[in-house]
C-alpha positions as CSV (number, residue, x, y, z in Angstrom):
1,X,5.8,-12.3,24.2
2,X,3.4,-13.0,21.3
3,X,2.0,-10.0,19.7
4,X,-1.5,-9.6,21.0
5,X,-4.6,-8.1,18.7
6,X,-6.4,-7.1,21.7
7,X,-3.6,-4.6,22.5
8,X,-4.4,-3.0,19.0
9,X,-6.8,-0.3,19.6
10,X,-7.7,1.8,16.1
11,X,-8.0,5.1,16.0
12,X,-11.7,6.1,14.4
13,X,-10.9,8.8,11.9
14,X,-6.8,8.4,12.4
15,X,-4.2,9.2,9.7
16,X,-0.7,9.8,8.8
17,X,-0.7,12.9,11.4
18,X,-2.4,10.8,14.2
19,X,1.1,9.7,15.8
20,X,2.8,12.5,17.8
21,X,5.2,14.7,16.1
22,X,3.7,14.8,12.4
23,X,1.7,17.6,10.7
24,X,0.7,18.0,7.5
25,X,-0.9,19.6,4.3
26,X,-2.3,20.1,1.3
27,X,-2.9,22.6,-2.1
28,X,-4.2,22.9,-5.1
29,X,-1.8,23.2,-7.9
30,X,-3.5,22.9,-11.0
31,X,-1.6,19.4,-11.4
32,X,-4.6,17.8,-11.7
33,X,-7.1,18.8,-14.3
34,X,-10.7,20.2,-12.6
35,X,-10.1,23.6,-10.3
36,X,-9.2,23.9,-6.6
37,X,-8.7,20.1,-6.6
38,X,-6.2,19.5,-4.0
39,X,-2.9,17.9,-5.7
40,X,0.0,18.4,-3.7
41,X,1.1,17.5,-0.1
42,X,3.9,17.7,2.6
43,X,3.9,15.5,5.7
44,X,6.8,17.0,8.2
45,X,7.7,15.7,11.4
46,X,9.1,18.3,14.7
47,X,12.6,16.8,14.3
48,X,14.6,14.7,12.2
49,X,13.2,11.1,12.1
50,X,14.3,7.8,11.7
51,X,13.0,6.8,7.9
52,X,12.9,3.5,6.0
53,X,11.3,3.1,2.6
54,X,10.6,0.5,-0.3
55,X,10.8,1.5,-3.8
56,X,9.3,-0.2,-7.5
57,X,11.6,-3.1,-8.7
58,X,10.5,-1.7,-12.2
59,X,13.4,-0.7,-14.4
60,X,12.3,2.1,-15.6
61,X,11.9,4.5,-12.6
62,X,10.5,8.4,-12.2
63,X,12.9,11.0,-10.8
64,X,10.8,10.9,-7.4
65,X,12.4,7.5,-6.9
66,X,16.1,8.1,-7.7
67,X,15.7,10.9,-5.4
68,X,14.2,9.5,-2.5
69,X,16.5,6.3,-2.5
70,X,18.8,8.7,-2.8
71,X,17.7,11.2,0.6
72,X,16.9,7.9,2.2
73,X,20.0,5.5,2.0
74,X,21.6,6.7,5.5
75,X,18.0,6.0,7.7
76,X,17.0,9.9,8.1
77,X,14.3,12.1,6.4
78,X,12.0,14.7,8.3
79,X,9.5,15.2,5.6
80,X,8.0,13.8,1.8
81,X,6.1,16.2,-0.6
82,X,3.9,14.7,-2.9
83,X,1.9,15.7,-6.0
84,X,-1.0,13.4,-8.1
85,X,-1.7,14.2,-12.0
86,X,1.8,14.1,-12.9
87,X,3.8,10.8,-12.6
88,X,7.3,12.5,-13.6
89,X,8.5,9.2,-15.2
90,X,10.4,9.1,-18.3
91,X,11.3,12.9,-18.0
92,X,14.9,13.2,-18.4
93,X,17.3,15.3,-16.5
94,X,15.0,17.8,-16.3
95,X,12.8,15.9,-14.6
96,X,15.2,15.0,-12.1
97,X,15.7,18.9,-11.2
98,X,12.2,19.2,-11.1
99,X,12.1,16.5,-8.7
100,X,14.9,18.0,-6.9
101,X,13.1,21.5,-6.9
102,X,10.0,20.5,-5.8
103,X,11.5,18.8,-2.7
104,X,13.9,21.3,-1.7
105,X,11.1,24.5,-2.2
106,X,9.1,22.1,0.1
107,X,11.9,21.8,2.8
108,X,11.8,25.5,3.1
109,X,8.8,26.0,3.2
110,X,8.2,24.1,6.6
111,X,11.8,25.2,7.8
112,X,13.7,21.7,7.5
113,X,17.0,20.3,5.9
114,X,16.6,20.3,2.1
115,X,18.7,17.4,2.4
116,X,15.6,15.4,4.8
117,X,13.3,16.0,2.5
118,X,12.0,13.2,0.1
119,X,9.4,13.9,-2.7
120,X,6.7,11.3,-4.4
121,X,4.6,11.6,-7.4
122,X,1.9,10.2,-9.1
123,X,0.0,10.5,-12.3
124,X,0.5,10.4,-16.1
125,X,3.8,9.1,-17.1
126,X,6.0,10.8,-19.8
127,X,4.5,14.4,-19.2
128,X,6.8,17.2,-17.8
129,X,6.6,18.2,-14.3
130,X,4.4,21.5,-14.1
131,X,6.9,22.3,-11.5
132,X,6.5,26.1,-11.6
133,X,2.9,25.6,-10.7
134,X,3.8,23.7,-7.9
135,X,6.3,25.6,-6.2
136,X,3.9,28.6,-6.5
137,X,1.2,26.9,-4.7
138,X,3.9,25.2,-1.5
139,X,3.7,28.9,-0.6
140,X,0.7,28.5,1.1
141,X,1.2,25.0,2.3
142,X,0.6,25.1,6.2
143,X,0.9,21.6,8.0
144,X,-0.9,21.1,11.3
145,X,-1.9,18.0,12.8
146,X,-5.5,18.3,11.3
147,X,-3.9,18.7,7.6
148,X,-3.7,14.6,6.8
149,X,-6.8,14.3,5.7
150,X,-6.3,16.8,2.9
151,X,-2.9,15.0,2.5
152,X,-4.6,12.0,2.0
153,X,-7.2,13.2,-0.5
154,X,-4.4,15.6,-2.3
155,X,-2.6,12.2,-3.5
156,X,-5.3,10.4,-5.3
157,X,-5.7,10.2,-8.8
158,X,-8.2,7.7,-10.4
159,X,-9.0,6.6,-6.4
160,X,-12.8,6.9,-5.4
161,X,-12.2,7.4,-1.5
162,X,-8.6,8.6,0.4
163,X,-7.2,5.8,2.1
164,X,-6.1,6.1,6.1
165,X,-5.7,4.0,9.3
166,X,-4.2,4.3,12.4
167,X,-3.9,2.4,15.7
168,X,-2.6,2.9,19.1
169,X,-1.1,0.4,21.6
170,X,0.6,0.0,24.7
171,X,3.8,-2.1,25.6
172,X,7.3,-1.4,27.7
173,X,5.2,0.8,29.6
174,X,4.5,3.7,27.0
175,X,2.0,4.6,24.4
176,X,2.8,4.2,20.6
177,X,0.9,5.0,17.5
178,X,1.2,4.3,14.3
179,X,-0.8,5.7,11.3
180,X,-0.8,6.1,7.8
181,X,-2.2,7.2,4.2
182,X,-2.2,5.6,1.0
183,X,-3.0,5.8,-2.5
184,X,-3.9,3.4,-5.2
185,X,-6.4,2.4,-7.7
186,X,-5.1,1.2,-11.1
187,X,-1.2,-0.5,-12.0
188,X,-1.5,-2.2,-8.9
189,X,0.7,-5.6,-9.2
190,X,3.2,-6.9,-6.3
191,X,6.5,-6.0,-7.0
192,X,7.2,-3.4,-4.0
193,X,5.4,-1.3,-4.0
194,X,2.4,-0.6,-6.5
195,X,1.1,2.4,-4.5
196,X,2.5,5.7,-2.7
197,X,2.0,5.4,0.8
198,X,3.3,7.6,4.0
199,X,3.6,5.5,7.1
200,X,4.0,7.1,10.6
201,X,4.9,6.5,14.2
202,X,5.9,8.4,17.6
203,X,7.9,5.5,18.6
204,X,11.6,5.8,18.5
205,X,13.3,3.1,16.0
206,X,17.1,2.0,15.0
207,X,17.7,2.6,11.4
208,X,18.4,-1.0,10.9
209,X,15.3,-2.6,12.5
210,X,13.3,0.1,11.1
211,X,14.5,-1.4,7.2
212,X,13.8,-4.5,8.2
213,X,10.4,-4.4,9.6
214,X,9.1,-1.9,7.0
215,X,10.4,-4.3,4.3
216,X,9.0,-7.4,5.9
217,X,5.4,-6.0,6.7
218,X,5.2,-4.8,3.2
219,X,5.8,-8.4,1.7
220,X,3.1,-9.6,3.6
221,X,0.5,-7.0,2.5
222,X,0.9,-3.9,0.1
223,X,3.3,-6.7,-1.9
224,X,0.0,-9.3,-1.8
225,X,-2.4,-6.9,-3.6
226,X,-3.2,-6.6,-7.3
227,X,-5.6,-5.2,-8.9
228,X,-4.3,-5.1,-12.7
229,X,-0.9,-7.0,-12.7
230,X,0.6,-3.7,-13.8
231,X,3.9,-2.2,-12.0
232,X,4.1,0.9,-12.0
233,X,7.3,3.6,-12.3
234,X,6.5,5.6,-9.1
235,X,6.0,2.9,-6.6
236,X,6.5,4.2,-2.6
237,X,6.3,3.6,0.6
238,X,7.7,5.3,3.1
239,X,7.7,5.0,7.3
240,X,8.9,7.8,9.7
241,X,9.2,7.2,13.3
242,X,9.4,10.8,15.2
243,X,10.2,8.7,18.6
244,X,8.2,11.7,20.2
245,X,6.7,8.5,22.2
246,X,9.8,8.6,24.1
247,X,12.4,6.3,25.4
248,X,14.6,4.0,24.1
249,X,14.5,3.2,20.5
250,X,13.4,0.0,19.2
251,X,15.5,-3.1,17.9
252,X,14.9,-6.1,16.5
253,X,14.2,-8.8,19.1
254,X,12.3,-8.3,22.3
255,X,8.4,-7.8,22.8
256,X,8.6,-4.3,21.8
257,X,9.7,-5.3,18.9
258,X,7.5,-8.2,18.3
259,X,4.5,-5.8,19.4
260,X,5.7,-3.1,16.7
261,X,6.2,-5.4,14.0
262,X,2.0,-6.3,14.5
263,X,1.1,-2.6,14.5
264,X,2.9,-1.2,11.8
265,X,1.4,-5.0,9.6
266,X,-2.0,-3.8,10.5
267,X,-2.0,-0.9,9.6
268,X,-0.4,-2.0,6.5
269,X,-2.9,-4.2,6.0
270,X,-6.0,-2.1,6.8
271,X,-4.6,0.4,3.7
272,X,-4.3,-2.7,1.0
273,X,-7.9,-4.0,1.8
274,X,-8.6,-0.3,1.3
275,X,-6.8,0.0,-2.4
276,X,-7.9,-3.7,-3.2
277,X,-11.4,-2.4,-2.5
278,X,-11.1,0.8,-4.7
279,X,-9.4,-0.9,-8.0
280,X,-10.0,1.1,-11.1
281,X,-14.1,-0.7,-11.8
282,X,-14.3,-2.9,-8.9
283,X,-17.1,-3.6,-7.7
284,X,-16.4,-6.1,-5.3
285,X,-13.0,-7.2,-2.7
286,X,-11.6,-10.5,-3.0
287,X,-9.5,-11.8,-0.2
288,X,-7.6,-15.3,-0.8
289,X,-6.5,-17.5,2.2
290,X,-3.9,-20.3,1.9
291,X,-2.9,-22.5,4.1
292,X,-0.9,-25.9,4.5
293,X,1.6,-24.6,2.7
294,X,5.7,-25.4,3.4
295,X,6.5,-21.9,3.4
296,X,5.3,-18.7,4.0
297,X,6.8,-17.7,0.8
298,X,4.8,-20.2,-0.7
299,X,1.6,-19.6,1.0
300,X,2.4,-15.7,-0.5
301,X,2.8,-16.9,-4.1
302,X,0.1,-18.9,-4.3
303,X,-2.4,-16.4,-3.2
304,X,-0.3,-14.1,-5.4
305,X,-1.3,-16.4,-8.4
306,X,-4.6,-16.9,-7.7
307,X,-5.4,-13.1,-7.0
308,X,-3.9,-11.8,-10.2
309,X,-5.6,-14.3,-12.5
310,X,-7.9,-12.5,-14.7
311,X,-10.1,-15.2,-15.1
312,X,-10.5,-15.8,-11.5
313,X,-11.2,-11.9,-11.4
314,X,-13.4,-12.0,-13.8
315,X,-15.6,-15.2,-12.4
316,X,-16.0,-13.1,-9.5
317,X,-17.6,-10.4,-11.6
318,X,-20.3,-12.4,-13.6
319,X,-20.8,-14.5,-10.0
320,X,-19.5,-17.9,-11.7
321,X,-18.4,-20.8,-9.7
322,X,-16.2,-21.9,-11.8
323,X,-13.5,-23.1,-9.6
324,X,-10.9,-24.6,-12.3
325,X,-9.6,-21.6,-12.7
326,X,-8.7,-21.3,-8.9
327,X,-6.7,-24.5,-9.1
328,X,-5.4,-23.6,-12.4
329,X,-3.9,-20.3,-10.9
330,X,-2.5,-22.4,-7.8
331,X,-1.0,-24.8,-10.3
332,X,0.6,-21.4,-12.4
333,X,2.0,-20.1,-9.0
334,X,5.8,-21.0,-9.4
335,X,5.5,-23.6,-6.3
336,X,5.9,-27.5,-5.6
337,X,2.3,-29.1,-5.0
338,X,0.5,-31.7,-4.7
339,X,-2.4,-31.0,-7.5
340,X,-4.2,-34.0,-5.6
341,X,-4.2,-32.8,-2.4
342,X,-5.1,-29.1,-3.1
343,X,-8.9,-28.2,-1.4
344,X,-11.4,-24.8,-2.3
345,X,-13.6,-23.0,-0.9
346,X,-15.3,-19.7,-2.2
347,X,-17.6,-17.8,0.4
348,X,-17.2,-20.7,2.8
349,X,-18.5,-23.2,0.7
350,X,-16.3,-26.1,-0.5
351,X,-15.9,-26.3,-3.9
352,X,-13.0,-28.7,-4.7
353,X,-11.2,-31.7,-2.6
354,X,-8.5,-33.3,-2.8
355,X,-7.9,-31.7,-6.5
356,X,-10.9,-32.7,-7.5
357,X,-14.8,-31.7,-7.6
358,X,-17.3,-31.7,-4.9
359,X,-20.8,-31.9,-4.7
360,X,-22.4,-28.1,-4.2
361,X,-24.9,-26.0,-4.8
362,X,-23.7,-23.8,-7.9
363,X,-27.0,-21.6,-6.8
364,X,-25.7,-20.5,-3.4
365,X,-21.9,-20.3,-4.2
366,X,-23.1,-17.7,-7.0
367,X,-25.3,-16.1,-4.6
368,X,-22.0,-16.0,-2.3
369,X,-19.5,-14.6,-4.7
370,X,-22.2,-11.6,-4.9
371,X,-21.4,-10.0,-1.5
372,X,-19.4,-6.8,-0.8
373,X,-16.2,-9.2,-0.1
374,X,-15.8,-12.4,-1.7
375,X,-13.5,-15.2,0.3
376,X,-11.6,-17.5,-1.5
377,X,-9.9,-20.2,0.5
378,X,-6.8,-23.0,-0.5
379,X,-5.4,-25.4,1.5
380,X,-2.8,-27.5,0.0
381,X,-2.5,-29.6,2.9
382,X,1.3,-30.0,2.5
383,X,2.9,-27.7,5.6
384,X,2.1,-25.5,8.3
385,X,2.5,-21.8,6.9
386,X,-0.3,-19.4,5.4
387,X,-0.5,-16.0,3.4
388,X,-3.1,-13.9,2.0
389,X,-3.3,-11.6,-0.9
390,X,-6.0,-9.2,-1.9
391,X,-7.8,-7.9,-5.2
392,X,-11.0,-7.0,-6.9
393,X,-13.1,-8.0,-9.8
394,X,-12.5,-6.8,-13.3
395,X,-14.8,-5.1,-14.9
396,X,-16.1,-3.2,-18.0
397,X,-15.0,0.0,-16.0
398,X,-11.8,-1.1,-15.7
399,X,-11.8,-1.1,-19.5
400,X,-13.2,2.1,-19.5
401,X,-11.3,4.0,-16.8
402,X,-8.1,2.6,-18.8
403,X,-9.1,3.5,-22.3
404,X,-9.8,7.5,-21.5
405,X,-6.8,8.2,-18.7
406,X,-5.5,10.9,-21.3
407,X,-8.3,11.6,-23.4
């Protein structure tokens, strides 16, 4: 069975606590500087779930991270705490027990395992953990199944908007959801995972397929954003599936499966557009297509490339058709080509063929590199596979944002 998107019905105004089984919460801590600014969250589910998640590949990690791997090796978690303003990277042993604390006051204060409770953080790096703040404020953390929305806005930091989706859909004769927050704004680069994100779902899962499908859904979209080319130390994402949808759990292989693996990629893809859109300055999205290329892995590097090229970016910004620098990034990407063979298009119009230029109209590709979300298109017309990868244009308040975070 081929994964349909007709099935895929999204939930208007869905979240992390949409699926069945999830509640969740949110308090003020005084993490963040400004008062009664919401900085600190717990998503639980009813029961132990079945949990997956993707970490940083940076080498120097926060004590969020070495916990969470840790909680999260043997497939089961029931909950994830989470506090913005405070990154808890490069903090030491102590910032390991902070970590530690923070999770395990969390656990009981919604009654669970201390043990199936992971913990995330976000924020300035090499700053201690105000850790006795936040324990005294996950007193009065009360989850329901309204609370995501506060979840979602108590994780942001230099974010404009809270980022959420959720869909539902129908196959092997039940219902499933699955749903999800996200944050993300600045030191946003591909290397797994350049955010925090909480992914849900009611369906029941196997461990194994679970790890697989989280991993491969995040190559193909929170991996093909980048905003900055920064990685940062904090990097999350995490999917619990409550199987309160009932039935057998999932496995790899089978429609189910198949039909799964398309939900949970939306969804995943609905919350990078949604970070892409809301980089540190942006003023605009860029989405880049390619196609023709030998490999999917391919196809992802090369929109990788072009995506994170500054100049690119910054083209898009000042509304300059200045295509070189597309082909320039393709040719930077890491992957065999064919520089002659290698077309462009930005906003639909073709700007390059067969590696070289084309007659346009410099006026109307200008005028089409000015809309909310600016398409960029490669074929290199050497294979079958595609991938896309998202961004935003760099500007001035990029600069800006970045030159103040501490001051």
């Amino acid at each position: 069975m081929t994964f349909a998107a007709e099935q895929i019905e999204l939930v208007a105004g869905g979240g992390v606590t949409t699926p069945r089984g999830f509640r969740a919460g949110a308090v003020s801590a005084g993490v963040k500087a400004g008062a009664d600014r919401l900085d600190v969250a717990v998503v639980v589910a009813h029961a132990p779930c079945t949990a997956a998640a993707v970490f940083t590949q940076c080498a120097v990690v926060a004590a969020p991270v070495l916990l969470s791997r840790q909680r999260v090796a043997d497939g089961r978690a029931q909950g994830i705490v989470l506090n913005s303003g405070n990154a808890n990277a490069c903090t030491g042993a102590p910032g390991l027990a902070a970590a530690r604390r923070m999770a395990d006051i969390a656990a009981k204060t919604v009654g669970i395992d201390p043990d199936l409770m992971l913990v995330a953080s976000t924020g300035v790096i090499g700053v201690p953990l105000p850790i006795d703040r936040i324990v005294r404020a996950l007193g009065s953390v009360t989850p329901t199944v309204e609370g995501g929305h506060d979840a979602a806005q108590a994780i942001l930091t230099t974010d404009r908007v809270p980022k959420e989706a959720a869909l539902r859909f129908d196959v092997g004769g039940r219902s499933i959801c699955v749903g999800g927050m996200a944050k993300g704004s600045g030191m946003i680069h591909p290397n797994m995972a350049t955010l925090l994100s909480v992914i849900t779902t009611d369906a029941p899962l196997e461990p194994h397929f679970a790890a697989g499908v989280l991993k491969r859904c995040v190559s193909r979209t929170f991996n093909q954003v980048s905003v900055d080319g920064d990685t940062s130390t904090n990097d999350m994402v995490a999917l619990f599936g409550s199987g309160a949808a009932g039935g057998a759990p999932i496995g790899a292989g089978g429609a189910e499966a198949a039909a799964f693996e398309g939900a949970l990629e939306r969804v995943c893809t609905e919350l990078a557009r949604l970070i892409a859109r809301d980089g540190e300055g942006a003023t605009r999205l860029i989405e880049v297509a390619v196609d023709g290329a030998r490999s999917e892995a391919d196809a992802q590097l090369v929109a990788r490339s072009v995506i994170r090229s500054n100049l690119v970016k910054a083209a898009i910004y000042g509304r300059d058709p200045n295509w070189g620098r597309i082909l320039a990034a393709v040719g930077n990407a890491g992957v065999q080509i064919d520089p002659n063979a290698i077309d462009a298009w930005i906003g639909g119009h073709r700007v390059a063929a067969g590696g070289a230029a084309v007659d346009f109209d410099a006026q109307e590709v200008s005028e089409a590199m000015g809309v909310d979300e600016v398409q960029i298109r490669v074929s290199l017309n050497a294979g079958e596979a595609n991938g896309r990868a998202w961004g935003c244009d760099l500007t001035e308040g990029y600069v800006k944002i970045n030159a103040e975070y501490t001051t």
